[in-house]
Z-matrix of the N, CA and C atoms (Angstrom, degrees):
N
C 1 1.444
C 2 1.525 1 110.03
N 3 1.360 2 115.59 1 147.36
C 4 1.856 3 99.53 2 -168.95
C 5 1.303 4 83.67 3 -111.91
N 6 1.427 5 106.30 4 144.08
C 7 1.468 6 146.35 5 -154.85
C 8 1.808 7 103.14 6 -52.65
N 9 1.638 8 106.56 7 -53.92
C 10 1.169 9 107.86 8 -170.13
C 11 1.865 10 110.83 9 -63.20
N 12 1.223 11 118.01 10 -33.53
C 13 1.339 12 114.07 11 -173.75
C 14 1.414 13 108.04 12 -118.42
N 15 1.873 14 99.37 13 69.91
C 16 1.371 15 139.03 14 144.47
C 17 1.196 16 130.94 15 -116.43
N 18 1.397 17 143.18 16 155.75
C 19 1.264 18 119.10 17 172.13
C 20 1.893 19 90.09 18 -157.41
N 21 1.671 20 97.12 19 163.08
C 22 1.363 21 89.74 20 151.87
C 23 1.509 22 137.93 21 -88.12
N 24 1.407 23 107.09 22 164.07
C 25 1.507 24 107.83 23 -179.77
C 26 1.971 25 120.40 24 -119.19
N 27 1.008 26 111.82 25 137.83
C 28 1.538 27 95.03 26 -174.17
C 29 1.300 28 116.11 27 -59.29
N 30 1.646 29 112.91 28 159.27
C 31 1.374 30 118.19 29 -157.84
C 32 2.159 31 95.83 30 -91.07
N 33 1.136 32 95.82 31 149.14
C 34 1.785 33 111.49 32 172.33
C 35 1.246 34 111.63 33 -61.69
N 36 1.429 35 99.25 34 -68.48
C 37 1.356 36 146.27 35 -171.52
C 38 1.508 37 137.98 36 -99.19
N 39 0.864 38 153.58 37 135.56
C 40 1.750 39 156.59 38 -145.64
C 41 1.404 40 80.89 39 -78.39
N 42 1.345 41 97.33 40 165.67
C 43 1.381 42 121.73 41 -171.55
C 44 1.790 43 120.88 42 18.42
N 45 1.062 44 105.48 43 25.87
C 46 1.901 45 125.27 44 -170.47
C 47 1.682 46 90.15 45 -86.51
N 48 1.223 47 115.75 46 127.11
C 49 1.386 48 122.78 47 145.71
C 50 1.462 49 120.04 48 -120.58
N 51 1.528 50 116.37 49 145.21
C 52 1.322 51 135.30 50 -167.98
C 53 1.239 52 131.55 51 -123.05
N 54 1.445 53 120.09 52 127.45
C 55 1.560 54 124.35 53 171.05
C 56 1.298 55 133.22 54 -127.78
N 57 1.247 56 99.29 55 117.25
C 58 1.852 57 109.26 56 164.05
C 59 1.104 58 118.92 57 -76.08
N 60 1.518 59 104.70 58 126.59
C 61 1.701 60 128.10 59 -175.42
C 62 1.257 61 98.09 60 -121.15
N 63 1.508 62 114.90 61 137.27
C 64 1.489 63 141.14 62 161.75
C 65 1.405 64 119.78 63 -114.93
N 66 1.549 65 124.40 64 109.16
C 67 1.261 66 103.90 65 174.88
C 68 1.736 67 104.98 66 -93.46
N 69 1.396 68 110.31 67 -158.72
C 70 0.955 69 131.71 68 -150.02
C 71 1.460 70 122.32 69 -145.74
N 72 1.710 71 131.28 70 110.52
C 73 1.194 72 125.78 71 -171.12
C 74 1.410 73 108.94 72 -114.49
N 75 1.197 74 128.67 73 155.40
C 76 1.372 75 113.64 74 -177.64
C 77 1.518 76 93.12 75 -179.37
N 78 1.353 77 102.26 76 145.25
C 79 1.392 78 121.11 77 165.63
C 80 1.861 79 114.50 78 -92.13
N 81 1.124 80 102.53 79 172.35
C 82 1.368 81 111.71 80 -158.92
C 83 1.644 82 122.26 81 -173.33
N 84 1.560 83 106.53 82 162.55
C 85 1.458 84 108.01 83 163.14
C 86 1.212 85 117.14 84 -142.57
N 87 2.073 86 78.65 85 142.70
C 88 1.649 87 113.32 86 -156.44
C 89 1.846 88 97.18 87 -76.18
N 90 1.432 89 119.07 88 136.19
C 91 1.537 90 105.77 89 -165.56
C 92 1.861 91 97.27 90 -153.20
N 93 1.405 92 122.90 91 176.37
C 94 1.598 93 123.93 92 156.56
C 95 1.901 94 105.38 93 42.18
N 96 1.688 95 102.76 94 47.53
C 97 1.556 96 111.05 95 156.67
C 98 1.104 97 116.29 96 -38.82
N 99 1.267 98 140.89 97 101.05
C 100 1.572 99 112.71 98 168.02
C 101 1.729 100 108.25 99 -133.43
N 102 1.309 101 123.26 100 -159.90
C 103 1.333 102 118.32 101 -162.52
C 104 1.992 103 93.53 102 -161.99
N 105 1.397 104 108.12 103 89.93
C 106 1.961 105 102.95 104 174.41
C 107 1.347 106 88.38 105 -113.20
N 108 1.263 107 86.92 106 116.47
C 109 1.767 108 113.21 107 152.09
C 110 1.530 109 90.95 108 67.34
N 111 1.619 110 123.71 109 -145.46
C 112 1.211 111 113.00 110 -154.94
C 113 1.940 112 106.97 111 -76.94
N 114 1.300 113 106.83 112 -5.70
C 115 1.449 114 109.84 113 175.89
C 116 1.373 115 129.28 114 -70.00
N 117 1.012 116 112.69 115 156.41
C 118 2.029 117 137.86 116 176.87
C 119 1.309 118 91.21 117 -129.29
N 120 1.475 119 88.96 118 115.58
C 121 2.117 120 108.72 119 171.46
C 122 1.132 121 108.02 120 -139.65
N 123 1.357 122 117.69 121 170.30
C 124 1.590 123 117.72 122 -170.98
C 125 1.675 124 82.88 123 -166.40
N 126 1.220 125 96.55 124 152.77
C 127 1.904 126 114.17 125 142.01
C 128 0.879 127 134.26 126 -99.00
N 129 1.414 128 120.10 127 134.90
C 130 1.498 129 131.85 128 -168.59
C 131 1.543 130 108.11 129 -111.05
N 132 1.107 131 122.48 130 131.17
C 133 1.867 132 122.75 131 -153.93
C 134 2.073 133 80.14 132 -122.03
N 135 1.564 134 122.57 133 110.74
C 136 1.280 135 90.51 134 160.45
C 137 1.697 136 128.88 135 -108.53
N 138 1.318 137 125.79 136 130.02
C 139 1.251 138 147.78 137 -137.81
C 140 1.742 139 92.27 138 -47.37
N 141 0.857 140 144.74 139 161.77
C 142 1.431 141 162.91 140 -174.27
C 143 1.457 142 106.13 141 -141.67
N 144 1.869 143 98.73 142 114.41
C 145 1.437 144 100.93 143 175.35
C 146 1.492 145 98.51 144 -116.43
N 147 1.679 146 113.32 145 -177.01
C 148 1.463 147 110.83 146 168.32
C 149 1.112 148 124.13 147 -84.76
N 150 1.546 149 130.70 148 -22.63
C 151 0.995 150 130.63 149 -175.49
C 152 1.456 151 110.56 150 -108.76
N 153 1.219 152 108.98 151 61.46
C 154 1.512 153 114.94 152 -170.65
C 155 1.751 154 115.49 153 174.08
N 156 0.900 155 124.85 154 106.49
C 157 1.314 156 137.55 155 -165.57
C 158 1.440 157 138.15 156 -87.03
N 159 1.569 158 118.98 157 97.47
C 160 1.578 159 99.67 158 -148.68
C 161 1.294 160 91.12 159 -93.59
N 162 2.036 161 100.76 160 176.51
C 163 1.455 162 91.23 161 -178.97
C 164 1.700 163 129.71 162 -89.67
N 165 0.876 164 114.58 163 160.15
C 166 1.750 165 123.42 164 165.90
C 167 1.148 166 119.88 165 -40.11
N 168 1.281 167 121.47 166 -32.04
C 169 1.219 168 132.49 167 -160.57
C 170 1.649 169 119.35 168 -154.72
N 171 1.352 170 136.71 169 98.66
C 172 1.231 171 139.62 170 168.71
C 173 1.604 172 123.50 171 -52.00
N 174 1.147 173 115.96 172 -9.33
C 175 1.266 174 119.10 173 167.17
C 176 1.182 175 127.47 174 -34.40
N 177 1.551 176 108.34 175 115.31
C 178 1.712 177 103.66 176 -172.16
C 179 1.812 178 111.38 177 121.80
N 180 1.355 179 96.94 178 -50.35
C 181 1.437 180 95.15 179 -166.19
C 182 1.330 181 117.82 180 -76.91
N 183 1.640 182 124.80 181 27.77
C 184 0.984 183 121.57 182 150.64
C 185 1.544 184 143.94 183 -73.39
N 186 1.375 185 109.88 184 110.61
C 187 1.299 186 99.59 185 -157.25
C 188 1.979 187 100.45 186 137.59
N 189 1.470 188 94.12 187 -31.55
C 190 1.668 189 91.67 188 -167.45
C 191 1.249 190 106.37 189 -65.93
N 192 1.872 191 117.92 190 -122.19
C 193 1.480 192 112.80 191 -162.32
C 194 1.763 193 99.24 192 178.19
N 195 1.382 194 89.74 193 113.52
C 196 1.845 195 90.91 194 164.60
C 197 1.722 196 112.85 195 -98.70
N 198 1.260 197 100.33 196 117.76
C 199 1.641 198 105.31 197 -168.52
C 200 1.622 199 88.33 198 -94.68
N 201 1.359 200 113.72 199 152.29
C 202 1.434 201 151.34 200 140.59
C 203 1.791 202 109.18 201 -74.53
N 204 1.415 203 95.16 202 109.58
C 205 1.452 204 93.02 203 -177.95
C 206 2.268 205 98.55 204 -128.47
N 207 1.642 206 92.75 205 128.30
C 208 1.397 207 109.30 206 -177.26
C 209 1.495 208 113.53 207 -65.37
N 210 1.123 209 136.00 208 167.36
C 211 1.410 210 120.56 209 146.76
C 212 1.719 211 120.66 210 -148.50
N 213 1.211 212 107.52 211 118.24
C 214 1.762 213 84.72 212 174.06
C 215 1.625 214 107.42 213 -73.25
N 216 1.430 215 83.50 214 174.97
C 217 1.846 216 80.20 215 -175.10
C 218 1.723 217 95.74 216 -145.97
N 219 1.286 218 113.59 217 124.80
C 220 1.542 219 100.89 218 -159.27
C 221 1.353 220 111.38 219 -164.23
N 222 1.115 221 123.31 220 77.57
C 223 1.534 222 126.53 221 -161.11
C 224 1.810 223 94.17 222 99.47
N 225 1.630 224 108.50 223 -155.49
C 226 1.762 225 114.68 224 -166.77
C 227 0.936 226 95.61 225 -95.27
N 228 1.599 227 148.84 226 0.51
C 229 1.273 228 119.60 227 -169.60
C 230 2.063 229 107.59 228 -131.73
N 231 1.317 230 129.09 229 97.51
C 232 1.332 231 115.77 230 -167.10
C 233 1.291 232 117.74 231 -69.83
N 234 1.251 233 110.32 232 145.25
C 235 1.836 234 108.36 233 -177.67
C 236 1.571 235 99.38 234 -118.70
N 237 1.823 236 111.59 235 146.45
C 238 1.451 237 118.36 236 156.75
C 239 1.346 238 130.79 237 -53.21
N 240 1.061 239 106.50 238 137.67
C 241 2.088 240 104.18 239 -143.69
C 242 2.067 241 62.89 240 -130.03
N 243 1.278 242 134.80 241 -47.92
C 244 1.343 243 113.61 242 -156.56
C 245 1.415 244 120.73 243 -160.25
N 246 1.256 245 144.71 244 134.07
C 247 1.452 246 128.11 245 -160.14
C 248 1.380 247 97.51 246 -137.09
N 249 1.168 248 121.28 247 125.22
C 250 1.789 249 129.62 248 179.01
C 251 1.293 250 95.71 249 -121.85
N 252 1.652 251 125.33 250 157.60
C 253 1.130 252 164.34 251 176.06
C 254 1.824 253 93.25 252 -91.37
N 255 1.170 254 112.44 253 95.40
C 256 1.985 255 114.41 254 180.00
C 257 1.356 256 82.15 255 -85.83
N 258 1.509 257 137.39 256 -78.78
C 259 1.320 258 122.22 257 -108.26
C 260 1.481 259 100.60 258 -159.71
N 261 1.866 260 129.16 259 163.61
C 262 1.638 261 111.62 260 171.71
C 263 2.013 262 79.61 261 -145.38
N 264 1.613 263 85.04 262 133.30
C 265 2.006 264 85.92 263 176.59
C 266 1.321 265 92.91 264 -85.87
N 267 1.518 266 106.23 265 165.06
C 268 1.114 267 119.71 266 -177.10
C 269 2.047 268 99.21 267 -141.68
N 270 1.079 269 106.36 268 -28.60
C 271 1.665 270 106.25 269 -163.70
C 272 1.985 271 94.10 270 -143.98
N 273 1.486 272 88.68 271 132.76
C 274 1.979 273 97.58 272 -179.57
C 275 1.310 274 95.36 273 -119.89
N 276 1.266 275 95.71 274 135.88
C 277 2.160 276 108.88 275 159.91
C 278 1.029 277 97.75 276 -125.15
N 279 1.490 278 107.05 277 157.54
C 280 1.298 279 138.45 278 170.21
C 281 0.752 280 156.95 279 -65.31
N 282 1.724 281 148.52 280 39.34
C 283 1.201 282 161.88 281 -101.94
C 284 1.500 283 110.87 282 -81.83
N 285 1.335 284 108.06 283 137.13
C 286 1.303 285 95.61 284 -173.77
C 287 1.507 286 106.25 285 -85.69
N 288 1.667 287 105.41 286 142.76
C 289 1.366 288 94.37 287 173.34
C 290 1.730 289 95.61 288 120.34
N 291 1.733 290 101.01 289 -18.00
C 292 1.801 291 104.11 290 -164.83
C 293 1.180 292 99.87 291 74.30
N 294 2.385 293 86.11 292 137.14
C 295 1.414 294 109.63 293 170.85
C 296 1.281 295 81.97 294 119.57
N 297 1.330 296 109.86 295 -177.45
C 298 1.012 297 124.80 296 -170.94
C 299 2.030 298 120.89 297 -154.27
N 300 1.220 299 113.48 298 150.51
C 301 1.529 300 115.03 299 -179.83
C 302 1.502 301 113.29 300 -114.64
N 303 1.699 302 113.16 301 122.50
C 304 1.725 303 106.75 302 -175.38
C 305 0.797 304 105.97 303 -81.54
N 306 1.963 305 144.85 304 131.32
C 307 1.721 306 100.52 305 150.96
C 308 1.360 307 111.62 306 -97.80
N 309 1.287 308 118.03 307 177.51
C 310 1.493 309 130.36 308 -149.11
C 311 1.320 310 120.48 309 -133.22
N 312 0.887 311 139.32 310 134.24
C 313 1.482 312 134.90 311 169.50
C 314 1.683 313 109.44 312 -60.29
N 315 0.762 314 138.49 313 160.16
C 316 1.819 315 119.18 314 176.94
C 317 1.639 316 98.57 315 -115.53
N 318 1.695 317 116.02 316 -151.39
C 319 1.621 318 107.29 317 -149.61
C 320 1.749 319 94.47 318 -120.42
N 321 1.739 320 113.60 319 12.90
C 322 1.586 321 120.44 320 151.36
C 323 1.239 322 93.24 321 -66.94
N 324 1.268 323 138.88 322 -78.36
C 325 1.688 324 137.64 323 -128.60
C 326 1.672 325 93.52 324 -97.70
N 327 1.211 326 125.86 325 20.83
C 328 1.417 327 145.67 326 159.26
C 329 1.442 328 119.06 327 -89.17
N 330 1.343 329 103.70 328 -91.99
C 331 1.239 330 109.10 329 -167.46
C 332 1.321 331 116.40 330 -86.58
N 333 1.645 332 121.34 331 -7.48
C 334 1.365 333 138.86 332 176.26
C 335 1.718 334 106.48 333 -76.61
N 336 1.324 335 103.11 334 -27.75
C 337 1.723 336 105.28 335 158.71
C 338 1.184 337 119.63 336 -70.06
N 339 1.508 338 126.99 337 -63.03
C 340 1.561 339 131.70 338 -161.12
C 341 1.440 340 99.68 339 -84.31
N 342 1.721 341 133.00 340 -3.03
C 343 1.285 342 128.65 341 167.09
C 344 1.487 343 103.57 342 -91.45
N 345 1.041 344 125.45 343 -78.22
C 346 1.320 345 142.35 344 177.38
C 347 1.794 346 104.14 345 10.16
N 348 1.538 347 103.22 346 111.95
C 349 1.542 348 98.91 347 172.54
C 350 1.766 349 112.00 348 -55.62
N 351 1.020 350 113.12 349 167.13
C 352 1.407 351 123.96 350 -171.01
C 353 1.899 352 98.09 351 -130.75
């Protein structure tokens, strides 16, 4: 969860502490494929609109998940045809200009783990 779009919440209960979590959806571009040492990384650029506010700070979202999402498109209305697990950021820089760049582990050092005979 990134840090800024948390907050606390009042407690119910005695000694109860509380947190509000917001995640975060966003489109983006996938960019700078590369492969150091045993890794698959990529950058993830996420799209900046006006009416919508990204955060300052990526802090936190390590651990999250850039999905690959399919779509048929077929008549006016498109439906999810397929949803893959692309990518997980781990480290954000700073773009000049504002905004920000994730990089990512990619879906070798993914699924090449949880497949990988043992």
């Amino acid at each position: 969860m990134i840090d800024e779009r948390t907050k606390d919440l009042p407690a119910e209960r005695p000694l109860e502490r509380r947190k509000g979590f917001e995640d975060l959806f966003s489109n983006g571009t996938v960019s700078g494929e590369r492969t150091v040492g045993d890794y698959d990384l990529f950058d993830f650029g996420p799209t900046d609109y006006p009416d919508f506010t990204l955060p300052g700070d990526y802090g936190g979202t390590s651990g999250g998940a850039v999905w690959r999402i399919y779509l048929n498109v077929d008549g006016e209305k498109p439906e999810i045809a397929a949803v893959r697990l692309w990518g997980m950021p781990y480290y954000q820089t700073k773009k000049d200009g504002g905004g920000h760049v994730l990089t990512c582990h990619g879906t070798i050092g993914i699924y090449g783990a949880l497949l990988a005979p043992s």
